[in-house]
SETORRO-313470 format. One record per atom (N, C-alpha, C): residue in three letters; x, y, z. Coordinates in steps of 0.001 Angstrom, whole numbers, padded with zeros to 6 digits, always signed. Atoms other than C-alpha are relative to their C-alpha. Example, Ala and Ser with C-alpha at 12.3 -4.5 7.8 and 13.67 -1.06 7.14 Angstrom:
<sites>
ala+000890-001190+000000 ala+012300-004500+007800 ala+000900+001200+000000 ser-000820-001190-000060 ser+013670-001060+007140 ser-000770+001090+000730 
</sites>
This chain:
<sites>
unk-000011-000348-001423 unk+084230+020051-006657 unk-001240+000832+000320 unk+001446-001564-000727 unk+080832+021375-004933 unk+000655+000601+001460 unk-000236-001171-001260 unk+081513+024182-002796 unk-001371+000992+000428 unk+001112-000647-000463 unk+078902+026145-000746 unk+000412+001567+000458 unk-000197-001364-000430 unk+078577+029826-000973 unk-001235+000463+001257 unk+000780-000687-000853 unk+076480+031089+001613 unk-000929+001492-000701 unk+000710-001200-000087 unk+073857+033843+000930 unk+000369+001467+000837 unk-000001-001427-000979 unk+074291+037449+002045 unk+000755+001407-000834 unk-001055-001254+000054 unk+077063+039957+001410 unk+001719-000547-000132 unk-001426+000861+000238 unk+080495+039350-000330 unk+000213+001362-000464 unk-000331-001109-000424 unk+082322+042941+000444 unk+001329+000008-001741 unk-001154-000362+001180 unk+084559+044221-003137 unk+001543+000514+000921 unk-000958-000328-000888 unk+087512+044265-001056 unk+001338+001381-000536 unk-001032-001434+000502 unk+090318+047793-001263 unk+001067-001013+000181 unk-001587+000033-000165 unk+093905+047180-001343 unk+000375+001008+000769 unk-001107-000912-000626 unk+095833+049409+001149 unk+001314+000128-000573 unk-001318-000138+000416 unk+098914+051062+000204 unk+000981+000616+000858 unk-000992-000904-000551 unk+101820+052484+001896 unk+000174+001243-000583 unk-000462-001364+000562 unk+102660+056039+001280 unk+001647-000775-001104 unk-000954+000346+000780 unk+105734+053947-000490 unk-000904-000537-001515 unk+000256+000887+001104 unk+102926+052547-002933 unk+000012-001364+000241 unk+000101+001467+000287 unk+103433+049185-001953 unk-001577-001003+000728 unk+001239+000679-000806 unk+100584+046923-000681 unk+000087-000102+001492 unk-000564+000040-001660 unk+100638+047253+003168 unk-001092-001183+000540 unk+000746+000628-000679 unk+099407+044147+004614 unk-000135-000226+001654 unk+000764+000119-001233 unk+098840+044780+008222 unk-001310+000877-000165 unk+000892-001086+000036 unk+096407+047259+007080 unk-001387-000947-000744 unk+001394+000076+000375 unk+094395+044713+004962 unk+000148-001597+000583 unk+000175+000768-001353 unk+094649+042080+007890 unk-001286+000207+000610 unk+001419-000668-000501 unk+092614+044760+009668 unk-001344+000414-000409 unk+001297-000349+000815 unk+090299+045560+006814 unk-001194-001924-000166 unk+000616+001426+000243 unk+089849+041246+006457 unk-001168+000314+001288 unk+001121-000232-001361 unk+088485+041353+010326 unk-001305+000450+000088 unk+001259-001362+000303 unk+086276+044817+009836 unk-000811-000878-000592 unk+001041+001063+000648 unk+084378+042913+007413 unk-000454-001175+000772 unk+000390+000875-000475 unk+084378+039887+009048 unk-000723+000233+001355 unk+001132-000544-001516 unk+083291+041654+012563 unk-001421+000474-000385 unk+001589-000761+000314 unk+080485+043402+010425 unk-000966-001106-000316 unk+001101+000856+000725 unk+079155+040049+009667 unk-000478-000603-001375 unk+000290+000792+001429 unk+079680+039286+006087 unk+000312-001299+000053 unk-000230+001683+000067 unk+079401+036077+004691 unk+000619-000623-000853 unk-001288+000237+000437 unk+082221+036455+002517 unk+000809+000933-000681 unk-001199-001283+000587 unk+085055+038451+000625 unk+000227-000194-001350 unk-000393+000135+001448 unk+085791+039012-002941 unk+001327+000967+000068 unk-001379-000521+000485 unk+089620+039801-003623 unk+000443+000390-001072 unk+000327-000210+001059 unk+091080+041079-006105 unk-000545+000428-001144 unk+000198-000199+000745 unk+088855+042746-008233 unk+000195+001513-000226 unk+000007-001337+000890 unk+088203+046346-009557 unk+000335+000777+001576 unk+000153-000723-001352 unk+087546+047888-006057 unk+001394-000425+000416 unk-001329+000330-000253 unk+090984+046253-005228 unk+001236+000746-000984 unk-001227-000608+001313 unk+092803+048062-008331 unk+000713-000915-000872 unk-000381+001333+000558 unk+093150+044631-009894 unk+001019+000699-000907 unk-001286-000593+001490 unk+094642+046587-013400 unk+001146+000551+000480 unk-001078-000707-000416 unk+097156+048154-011279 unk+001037-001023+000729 unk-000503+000955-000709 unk+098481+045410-009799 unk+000755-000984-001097 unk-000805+001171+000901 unk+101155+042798-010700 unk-000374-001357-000006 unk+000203+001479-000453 unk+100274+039381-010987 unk+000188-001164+001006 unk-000176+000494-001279 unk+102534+038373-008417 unk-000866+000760+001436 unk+001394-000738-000672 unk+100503+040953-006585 unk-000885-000417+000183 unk+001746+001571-000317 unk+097189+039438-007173 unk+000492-001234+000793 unk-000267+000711-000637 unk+098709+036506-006081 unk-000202+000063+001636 unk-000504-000201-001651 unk+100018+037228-002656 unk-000923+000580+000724 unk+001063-000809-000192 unk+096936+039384-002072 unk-001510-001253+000338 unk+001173+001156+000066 unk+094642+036348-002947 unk+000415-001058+001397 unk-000218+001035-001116 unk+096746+034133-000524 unk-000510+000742+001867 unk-000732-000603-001633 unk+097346+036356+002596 unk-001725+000478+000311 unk+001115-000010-000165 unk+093321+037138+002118 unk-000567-001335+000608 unk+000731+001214-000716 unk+092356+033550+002146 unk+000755-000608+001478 unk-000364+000294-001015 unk+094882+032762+005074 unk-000804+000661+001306 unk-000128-000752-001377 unk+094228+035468+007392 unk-002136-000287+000299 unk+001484+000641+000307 unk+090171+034733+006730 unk-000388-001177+001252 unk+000054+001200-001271 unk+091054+031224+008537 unk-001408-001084+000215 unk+001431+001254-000297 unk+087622+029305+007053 unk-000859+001220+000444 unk+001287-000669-000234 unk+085828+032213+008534 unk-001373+000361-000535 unk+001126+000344+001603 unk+083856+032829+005360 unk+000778-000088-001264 unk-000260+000311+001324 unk+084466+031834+001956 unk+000892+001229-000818 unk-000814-001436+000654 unk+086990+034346-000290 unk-000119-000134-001631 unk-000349+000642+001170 unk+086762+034279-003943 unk+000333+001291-000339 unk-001750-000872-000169 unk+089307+036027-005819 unk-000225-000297-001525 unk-000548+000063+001606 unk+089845+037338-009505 unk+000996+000426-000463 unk-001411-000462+000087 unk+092983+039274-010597 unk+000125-000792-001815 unk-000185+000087+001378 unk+091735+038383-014431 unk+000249+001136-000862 unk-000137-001336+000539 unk+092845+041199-016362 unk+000657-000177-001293 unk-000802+000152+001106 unk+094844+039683-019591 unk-000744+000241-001364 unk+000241-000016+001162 unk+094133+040061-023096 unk-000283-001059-000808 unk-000452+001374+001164 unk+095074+036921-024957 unk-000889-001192+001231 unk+000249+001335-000847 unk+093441+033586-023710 unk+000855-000769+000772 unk-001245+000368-000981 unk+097093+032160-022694 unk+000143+000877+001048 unk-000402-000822-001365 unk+097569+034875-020475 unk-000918-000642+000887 unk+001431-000244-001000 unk+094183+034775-018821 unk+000222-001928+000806 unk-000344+001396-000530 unk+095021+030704-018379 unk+000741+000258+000734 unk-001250-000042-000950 unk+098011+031422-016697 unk-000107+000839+001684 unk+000469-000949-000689 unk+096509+034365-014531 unk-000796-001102+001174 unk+000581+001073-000482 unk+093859+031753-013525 unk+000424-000801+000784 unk-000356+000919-000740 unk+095772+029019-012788 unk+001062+000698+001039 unk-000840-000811-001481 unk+097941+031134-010257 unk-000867+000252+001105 unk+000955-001003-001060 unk+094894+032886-008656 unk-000649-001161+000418 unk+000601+000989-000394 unk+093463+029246-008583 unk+001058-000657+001459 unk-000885+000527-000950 unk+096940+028483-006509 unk-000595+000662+001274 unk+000066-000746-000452 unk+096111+030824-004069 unk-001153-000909+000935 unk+001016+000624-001097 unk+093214+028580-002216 unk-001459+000374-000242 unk+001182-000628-000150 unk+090213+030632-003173 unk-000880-001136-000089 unk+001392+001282-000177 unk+086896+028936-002545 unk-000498+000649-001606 unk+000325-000260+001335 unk+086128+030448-006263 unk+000865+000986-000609 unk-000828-001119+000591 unk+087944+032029-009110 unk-000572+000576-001003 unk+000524-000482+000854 unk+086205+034805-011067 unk+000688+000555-000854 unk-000560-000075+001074 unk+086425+035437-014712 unk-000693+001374+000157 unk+000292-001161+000794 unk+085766+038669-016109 unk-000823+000063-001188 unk+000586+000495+001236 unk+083166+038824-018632 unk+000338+000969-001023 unk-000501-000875+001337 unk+084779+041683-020642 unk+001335-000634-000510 unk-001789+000727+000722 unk+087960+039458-021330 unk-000237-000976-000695 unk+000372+000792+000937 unk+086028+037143-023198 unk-000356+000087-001744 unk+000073-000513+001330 unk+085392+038959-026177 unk+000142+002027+000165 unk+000369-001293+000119 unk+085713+042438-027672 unk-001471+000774+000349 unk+000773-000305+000155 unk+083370+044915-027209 unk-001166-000057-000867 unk+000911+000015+001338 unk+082014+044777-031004 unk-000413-001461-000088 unk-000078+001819+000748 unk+082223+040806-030885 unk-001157-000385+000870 unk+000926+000419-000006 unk+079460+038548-030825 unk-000726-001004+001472 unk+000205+000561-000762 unk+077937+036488-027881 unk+000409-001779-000599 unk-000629+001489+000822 unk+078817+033116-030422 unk+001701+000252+000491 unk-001469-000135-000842 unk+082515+034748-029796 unk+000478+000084+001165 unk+000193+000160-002063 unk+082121+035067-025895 unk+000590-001553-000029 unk+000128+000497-000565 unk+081273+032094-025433 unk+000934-001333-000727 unk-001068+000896+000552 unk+083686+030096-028202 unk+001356-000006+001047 unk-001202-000147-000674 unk+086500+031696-026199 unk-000381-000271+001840 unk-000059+000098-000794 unk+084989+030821-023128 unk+000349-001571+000311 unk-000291+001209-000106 unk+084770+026976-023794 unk+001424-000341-000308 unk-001375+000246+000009 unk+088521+027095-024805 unk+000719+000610+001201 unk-000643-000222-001474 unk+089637+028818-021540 unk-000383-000737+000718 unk+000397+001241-000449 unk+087901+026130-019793 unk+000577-001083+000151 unk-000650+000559+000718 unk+089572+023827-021682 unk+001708-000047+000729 unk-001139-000160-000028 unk+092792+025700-020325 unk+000587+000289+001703 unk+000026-000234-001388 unk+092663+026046-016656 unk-000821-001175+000867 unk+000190+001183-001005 unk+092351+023443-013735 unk-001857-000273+000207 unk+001305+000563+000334 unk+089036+021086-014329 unk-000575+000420+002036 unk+000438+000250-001416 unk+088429+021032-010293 unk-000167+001059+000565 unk+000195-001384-000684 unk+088284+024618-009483 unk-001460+000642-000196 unk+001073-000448-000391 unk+084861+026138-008743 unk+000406+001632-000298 unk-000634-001303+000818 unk+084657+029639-010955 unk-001323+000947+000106 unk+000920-000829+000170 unk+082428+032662-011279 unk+000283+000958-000676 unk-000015-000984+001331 unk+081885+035839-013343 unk-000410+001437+000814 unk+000237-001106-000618 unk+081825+039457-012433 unk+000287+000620-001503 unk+000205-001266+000531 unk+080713+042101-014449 unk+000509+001192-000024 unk-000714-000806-000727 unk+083246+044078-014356 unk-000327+001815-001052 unk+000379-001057+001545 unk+082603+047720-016231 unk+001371+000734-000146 unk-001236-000744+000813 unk+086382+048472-016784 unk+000536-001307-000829 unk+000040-000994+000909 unk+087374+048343-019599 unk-001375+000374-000778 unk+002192-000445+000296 unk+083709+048297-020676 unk-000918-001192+000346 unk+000878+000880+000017 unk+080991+046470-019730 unk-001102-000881-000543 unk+001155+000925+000466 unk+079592+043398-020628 unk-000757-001102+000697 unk+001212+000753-000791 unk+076292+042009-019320 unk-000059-001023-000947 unk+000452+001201+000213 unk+075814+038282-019621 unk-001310+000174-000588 unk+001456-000066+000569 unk+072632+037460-021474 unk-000192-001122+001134 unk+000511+000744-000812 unk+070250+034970-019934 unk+000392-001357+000054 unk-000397+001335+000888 unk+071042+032567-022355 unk+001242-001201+000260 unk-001143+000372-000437 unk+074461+032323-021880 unk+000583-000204+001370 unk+000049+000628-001333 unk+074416+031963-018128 unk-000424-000862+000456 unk+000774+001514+000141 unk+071920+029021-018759 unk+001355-001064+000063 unk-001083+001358+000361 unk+074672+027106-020354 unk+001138-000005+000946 unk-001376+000306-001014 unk+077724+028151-017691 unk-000692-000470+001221 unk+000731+001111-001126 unk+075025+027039-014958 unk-000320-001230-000311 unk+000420+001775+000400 unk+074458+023932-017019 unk+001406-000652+000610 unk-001010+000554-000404 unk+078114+023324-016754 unk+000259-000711+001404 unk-000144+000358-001079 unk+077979+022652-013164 unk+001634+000669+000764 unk-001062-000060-000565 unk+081275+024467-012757 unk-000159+001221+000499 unk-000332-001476-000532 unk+080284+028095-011947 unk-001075+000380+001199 unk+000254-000334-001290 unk+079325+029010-008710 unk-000742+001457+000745 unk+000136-001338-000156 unk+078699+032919-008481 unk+000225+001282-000860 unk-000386-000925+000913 unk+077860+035754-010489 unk+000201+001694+000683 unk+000699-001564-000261 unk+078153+039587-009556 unk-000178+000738-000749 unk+001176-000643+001196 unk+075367+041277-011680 unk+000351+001685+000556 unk+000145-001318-000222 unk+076284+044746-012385 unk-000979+000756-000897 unk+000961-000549+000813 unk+073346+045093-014742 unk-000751+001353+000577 unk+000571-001223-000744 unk+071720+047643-012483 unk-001795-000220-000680 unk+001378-000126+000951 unk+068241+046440-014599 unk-000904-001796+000571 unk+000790+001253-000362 unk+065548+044024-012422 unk-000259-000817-000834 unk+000251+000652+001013 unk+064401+042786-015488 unk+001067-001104-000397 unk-001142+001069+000401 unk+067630+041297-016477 unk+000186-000886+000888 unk-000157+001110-001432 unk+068179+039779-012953 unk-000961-000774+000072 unk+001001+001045+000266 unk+064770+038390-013350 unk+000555-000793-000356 unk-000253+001010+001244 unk+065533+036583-016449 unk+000660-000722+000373 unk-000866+000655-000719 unk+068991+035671-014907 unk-000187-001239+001443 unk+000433+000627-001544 unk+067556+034151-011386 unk-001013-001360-000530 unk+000849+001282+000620 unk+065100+032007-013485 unk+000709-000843-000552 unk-000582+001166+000475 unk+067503+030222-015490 unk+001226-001043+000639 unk-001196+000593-000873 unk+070048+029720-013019 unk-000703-000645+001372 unk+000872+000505-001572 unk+067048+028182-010216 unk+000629-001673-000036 unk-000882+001887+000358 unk+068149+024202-009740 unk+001448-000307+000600 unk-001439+000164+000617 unk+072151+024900-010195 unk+000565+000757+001436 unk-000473-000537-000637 unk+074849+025837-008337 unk+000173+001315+000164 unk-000423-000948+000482 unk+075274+029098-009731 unk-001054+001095+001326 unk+000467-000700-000454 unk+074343+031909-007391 unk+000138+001764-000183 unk-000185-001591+001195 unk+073661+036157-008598 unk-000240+000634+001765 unk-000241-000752-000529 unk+074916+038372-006396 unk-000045+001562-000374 unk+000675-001187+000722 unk+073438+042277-007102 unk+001379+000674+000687 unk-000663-001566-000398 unk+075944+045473-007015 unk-000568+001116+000319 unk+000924-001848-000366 unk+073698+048007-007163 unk-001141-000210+001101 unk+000897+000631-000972 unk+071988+048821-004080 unk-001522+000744-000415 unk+001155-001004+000114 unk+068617+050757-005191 unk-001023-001636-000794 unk+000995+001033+000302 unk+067697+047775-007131 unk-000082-001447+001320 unk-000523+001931-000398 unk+068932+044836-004467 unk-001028-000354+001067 unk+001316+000628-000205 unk+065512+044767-002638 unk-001056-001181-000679 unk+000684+000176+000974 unk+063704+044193-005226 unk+000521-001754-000635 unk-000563+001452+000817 unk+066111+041084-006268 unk+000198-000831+001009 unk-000186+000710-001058 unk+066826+039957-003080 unk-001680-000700+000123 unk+001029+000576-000133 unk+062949+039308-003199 unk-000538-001233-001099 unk+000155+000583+001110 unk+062927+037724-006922 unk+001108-001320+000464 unk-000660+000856+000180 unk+065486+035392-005720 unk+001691-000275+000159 unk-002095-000387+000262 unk+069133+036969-005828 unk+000538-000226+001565 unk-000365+000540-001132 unk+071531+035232-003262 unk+000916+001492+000806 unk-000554-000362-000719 unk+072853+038715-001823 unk+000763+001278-000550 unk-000528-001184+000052 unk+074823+042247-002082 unk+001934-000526-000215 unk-001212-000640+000363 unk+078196+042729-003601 unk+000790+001182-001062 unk-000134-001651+000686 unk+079397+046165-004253 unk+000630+000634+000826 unk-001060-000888-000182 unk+081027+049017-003484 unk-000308+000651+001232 unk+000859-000427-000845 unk+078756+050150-000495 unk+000747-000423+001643 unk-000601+000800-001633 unk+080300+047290+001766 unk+001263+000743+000434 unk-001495-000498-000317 unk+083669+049129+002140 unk-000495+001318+001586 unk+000707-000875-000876 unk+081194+051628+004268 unk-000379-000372+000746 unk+001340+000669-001573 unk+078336+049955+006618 unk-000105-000724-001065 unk+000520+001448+000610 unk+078319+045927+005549 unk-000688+000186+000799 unk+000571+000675-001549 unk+076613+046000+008747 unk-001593-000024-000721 unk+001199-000500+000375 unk+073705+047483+007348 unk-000532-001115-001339 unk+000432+000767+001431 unk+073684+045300+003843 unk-000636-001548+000702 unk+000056+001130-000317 unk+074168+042345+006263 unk-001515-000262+000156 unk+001255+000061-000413 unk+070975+043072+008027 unk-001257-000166-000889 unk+001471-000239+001056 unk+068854+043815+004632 unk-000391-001562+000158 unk-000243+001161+001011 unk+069987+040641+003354 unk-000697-000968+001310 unk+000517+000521-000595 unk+068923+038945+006622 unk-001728-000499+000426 unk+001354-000639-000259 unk+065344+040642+007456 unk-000882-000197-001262 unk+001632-000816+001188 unk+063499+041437+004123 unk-000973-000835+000040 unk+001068+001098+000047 unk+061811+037904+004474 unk-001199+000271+000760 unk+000988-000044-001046 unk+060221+038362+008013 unk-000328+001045+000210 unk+000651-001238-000241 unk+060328+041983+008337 unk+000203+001188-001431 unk+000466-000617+001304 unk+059063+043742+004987 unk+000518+001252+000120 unk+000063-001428-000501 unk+058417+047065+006740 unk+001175+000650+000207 unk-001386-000429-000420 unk+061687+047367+008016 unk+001242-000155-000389 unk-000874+000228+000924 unk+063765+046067+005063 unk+000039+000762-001099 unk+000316-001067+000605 unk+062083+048929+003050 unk+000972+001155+000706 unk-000651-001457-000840 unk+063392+051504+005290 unk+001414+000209+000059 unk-001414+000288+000464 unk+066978+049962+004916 unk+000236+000356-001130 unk-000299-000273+001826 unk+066847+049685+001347 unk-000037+001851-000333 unk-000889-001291+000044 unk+066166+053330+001015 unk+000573+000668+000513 unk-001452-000446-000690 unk+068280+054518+003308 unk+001158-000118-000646 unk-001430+000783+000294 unk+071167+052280+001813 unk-000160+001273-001351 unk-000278-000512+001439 unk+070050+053633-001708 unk+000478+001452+000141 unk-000602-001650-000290 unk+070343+057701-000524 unk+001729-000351+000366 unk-001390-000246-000462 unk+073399+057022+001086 unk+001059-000361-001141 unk-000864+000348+001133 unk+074782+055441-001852 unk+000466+000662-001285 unk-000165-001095+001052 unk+075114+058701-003861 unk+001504-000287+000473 unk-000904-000382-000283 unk+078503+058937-001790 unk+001066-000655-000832 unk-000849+000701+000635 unk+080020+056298-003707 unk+000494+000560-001472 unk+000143-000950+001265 unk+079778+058809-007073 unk+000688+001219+000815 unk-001122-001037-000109 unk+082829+060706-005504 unk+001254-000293-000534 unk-000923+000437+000378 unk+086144+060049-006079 unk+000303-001316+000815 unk-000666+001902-000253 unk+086557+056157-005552 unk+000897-000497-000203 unk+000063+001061-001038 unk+088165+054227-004014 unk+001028+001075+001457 unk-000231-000900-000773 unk+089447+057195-002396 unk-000591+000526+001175 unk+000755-000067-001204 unk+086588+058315-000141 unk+000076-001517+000983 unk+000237+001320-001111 unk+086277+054596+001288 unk+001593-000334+000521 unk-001425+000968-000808 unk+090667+054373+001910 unk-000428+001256+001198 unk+000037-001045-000271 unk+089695+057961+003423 unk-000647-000554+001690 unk+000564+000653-000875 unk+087277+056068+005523 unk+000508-000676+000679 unk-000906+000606-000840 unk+088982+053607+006521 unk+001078+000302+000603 unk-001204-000640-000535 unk+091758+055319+007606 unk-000601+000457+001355 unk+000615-000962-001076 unk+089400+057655+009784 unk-000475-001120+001172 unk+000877+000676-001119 unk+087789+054491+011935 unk+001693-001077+000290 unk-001520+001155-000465 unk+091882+052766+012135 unk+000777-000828-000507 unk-000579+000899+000820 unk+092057+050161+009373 unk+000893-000100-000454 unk-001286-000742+001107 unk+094416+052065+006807 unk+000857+000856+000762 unk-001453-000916-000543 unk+097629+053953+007582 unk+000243+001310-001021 unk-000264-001195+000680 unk+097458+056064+004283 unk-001803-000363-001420 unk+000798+000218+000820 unk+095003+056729+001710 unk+000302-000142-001427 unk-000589-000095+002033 unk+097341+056108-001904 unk-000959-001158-000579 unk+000306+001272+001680 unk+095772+054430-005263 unk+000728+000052-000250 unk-000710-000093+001475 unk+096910+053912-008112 unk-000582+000103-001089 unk+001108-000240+000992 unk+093977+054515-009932 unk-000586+001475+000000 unk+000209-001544-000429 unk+093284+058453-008427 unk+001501+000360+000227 unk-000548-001174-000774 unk+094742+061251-007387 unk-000739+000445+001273 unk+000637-000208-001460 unk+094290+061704-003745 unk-000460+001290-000030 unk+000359-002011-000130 unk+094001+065690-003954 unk-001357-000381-000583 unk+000883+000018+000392 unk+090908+064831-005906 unk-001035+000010+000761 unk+000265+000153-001204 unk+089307+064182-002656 unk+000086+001554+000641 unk-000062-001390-000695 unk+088877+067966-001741 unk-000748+000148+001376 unk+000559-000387-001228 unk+087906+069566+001794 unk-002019-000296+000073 unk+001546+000040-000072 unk+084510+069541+000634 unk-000932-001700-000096 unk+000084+001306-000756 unk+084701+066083+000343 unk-000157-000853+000820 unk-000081+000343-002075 unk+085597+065170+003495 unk-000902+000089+000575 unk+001234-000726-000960 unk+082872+067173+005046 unk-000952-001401-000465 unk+000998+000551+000063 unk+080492+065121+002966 unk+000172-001380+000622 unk-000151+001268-000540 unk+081939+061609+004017 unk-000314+000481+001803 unk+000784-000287-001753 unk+081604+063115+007957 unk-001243-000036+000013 unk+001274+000113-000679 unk+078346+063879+007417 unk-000671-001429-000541 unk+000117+001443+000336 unk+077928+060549+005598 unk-000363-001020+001396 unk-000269+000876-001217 unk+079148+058785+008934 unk-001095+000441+000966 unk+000924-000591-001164 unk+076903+060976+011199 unk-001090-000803-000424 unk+001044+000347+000227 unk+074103+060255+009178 unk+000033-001393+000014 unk+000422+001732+000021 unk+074523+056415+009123 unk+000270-000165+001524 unk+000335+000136-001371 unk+075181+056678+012976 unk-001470+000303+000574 unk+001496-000348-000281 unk+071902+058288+013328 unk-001167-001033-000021 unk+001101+000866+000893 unk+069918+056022+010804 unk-000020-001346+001170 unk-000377+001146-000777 unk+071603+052709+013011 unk-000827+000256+000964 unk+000867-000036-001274 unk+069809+054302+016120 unk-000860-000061+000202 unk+000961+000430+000875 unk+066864+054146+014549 unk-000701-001341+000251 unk+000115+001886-000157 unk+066868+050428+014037 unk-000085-000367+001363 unk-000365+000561-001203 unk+067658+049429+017402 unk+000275-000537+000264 
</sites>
């Protein structure tokens, strides 16, 4: 099946919770929209930024569906909720999250092998999960760094872009160099590298990289949208974004995913700010302040632009 991702910005989507803990979906109804009003050009469900490990499978599930429904074709959703151990699991995980409609289903590249184990072991256990999950589904790979992170080599992204079956990566290498390497072997193919980190995603967005997904979007996509639009025709003024984006992006090195339910709460989206991955108190007064002046300052910067 060829499917077409679009270039741009694909937002690490939160989970909302009820003060009961449970998933509150009118809340990430309103968070689908937000995004979609800011102009992205698609959604990733499901993963880390979502609290994937905290979540039940039927969870992921219902999460993956009620995303791609409420969406409505608007833009593309792809959706992981891989989190198993054993290769049967991770099949099973798969083929559920594959039920679910997503226009792609990402693997995890730390569930492919141990930490200590070899890139020959990666990628043995990758051709047998393959093997074990629906031939027709259109798949991708995220870098995820819990439980630890493992960066794809060049090599081995050669051969899953040879495959013709994988569609989208999100590179949390944080290292141009590597994205180089990566963007060259994957030119031709379907496969498209999506950057997390924003300090480098100028820089890759110019080498070739189809676009921003990270932790940033939960804040101003508006702003990523625009990089990702501009840097071609206007240089000058895609510089001035980029560092902007990059300063502002200290904020995300607070307590996460906490400051951004915090956020969202404050502009209407959310109803409460619970994880399940924090402690909300962690989030102190002084906190706060900084996310206000966060907001000021990206109201400012916007006026700016014009």
């Amino acid at each position: 099946m060829t499917k077409e991702f679009p270039n741009g910005v694909y937002p690490v989507m939160l989970t909302p919770f009820t003060e009961n803990n449970e998933v509150d979906y009118e809340a990430l109804g309103k968070l689908v929209d937000w995004y979609i009003e800011k102009g992205v050009n698609g959604l990733f469900a499901d993963c880390q930024s979502s609290e994937m490990f905290f979540l039940s499978l039927e969870e992921r599930v219902k999460i993956g569906e009620f995303v791609k429904k409420h969406a409505d074709g608007r833009v593309p959703v792809v959706t992981s909720g891989h989190i198993s151990d054993s290769l049967e699991d991770q099949a099973k995980e798969l083929t559920a999250i594959a039920g679910t409609g997503a226009d792609a289903v990402i693997l995890l590249t730390n569930r492919l092998a141990k930490e200590n184990e070899s890139d020959e072991v990666w990628l043995e256990n990758l051709k047998k999960l393959l093997e074990m999950i629906p031939k027709d589904v259109p798949l991708g790979f995220y870098e995820c760094p819990y439980p630890y992170k493992r960066i794809i080599s060049p090599e081995l992204l050669k051969w899953c872009a040879n495959t013709g079956r994988f569609y989208f990566i999100k590179d949390t290498s944080c290292d141009i160099e590597n994205m180089k390497a990566k963007l060259e072997v994957i030119k031709g193919t379907n496969l498209k590298l999506f950057n997390a980190n924003t300090s480098t995603l100028l820089e890759t967005l110019e080498l070739g990289a189809s676009g921003y997904s990270g932790v940033m979007a939960n804040f101003h996509p508006e702003l990523y949208v625009k990089l990702c639009n501009i840097y071609k025709e206007n240089p000058s003024k895609a510089r001035k974004i980029a560092d902007f984006l990059t300063v502002a992006s200290l904020i995300e090195r607070q307590v996460y995913p906490v400051n951004a339910k915090f956020y969202q709460k404050s502009i209407g989206n959310f109803n409460s700010i619970m994880t399940r991955t924090r402690d909300i108190k962690e989030l102190n007064a002084t906190g706060i302040l900084e996310i206000q002046q966060f907001v000021r300052f990206n109201e400012e910067f916007e006026k700016t632009l014009g």
